[in-house]
C-alpha positions, 0 to 999 in steps of 0.5 A: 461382317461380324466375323471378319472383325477382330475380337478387340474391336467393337461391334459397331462402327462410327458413322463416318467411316465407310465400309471399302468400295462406297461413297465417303459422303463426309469427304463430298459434303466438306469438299463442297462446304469448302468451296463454298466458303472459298467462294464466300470469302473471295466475294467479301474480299473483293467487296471490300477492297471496292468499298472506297470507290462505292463510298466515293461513287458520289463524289467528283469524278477526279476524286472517283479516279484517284480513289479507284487506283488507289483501291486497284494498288492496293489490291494487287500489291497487298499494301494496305496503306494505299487501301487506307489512303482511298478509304480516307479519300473517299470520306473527304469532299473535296472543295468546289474551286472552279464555281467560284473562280467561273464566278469571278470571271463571269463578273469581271467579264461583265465589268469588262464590258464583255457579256458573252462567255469564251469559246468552248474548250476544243475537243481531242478530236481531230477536225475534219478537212473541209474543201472550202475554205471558211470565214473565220469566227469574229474575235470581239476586240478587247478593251484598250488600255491607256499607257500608264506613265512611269515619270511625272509631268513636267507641271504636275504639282502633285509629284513634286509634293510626292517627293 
């Protein structure tokens, strides 16, 4: 090989340089360090834009749904605002209304005289078709009201003190 070179170059090569008909082991060895890093960055992406819905995985499922669409906007539009806005939602709690509003009812039901809870809400499903018919649920009677009267009595001393 010595006599092939030309005189001007040097005597020895660097290692990264191969000799025609080999293996260019630098070319295999980057190709597979930038898979590698392609595959790494991918994870890291994706495991960010599903950092707010981890963050609100506790949270109330409204909010768990409204966070994960935001975040899947965001992915696929590459707007970063919707990104931001599922970050700051998933850092929020939502407040509880429906325990104290079951709360109120509950208690003026049981002023009411009415111990027992409503019915159920009826799921989506489709009831089945029975051949018989069947008696209806006994509805409890409400409680009946008194007319309130819109003009005075005739002897009322109270109204005339009214004005």
């Amino acid at each position: 090989m010595a006599e092939s070179l030309h005189p001007a170059a040097v005597g020895h090569l660097p290692i990264f340089i191969t000799a025609p008909g080999e293996t260019d082991v630098l070319l295999v060895v980057m190709a597979v360090f930038l898979l590698l890093i392609i595959y790494l960055v991918g994870i890291l992406y994706f495991r960010l834009h599903a950092l707010p819905e981890h963050m609100a995985h506790g949270a109330s499922k409204g909010q768990l749904q409204l966070v994960a669409v935001l975040a899947l906007i965001a992915l696929f539009t590459h707007n970063h605002l919707f990104w931001i806005a599922a970050l700051l939602l998933a850092l929020i709690e939502f407040p509880d209304f429906s325990s104290p509003m079951n709360s109120i009812a509950n208690s003026l039901r049981k002023i009411a005289g009415q111990e027992s809870k409503p019915p159920e809400p009826v799921s989506p499903e489709v009831p089945e078709v029975q051949a018989t018919p069947t008696k209806p649920h006994p509805v409890q009677a409400e409680p009946q009201l008194t007319p309130v009267e819109l003009s005075p009595a005739p002897g009322d001393k109270r109204s005339e003190r009214r004005g």
